[in-house]
N, C-alpha and C positions, 0 to 999 in steps of 0.2 A: 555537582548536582545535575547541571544541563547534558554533559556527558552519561551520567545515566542514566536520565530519563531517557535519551535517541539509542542507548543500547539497549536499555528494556523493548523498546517499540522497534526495535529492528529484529532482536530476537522472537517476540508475541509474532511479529509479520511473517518470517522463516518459519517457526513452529505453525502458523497455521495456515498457511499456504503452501504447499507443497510443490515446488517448480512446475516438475511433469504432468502435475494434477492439472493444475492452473491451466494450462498449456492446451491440455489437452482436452480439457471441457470448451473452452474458448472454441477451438477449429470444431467443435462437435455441434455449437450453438453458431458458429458463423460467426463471418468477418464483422460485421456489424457491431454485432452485439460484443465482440470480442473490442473490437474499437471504443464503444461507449463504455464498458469496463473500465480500459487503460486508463481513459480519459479522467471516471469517477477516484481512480487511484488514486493520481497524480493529482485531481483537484485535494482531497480530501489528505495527503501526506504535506501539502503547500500551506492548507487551513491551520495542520496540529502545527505545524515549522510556525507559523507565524503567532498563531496562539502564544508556545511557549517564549518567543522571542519580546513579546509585549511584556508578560510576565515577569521579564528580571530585568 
């Protein structure tokens, strides 16, 4: 079950992120903004990890 749920959520995040897209809006809007981005990712992918980790 816990395996599927981080492959559904890895696949939702591929499907809508698109590498080059991502990439290349970021250098468009600056380093900055592209750093508080990263930042928001990693917090918010840390949150669901420990979320489902409670859970079972």
């Amino acid at each position: 079950m816990r395996n599927t749920l981080i492959l559904t959520f890895a696949l939702i995040t591929v499907t809508l992120f698109s590498g080059c897209e991502v990439i290349g809006d970021i250098f468009q809007a600056g380093m900055y903004v592209g750093f508080f981005i990263v930042i928001a990712i990693v917090a918010v992918i840390i949150w669901i990890l420990r979320f489902f980790r409670r859970r079972t």
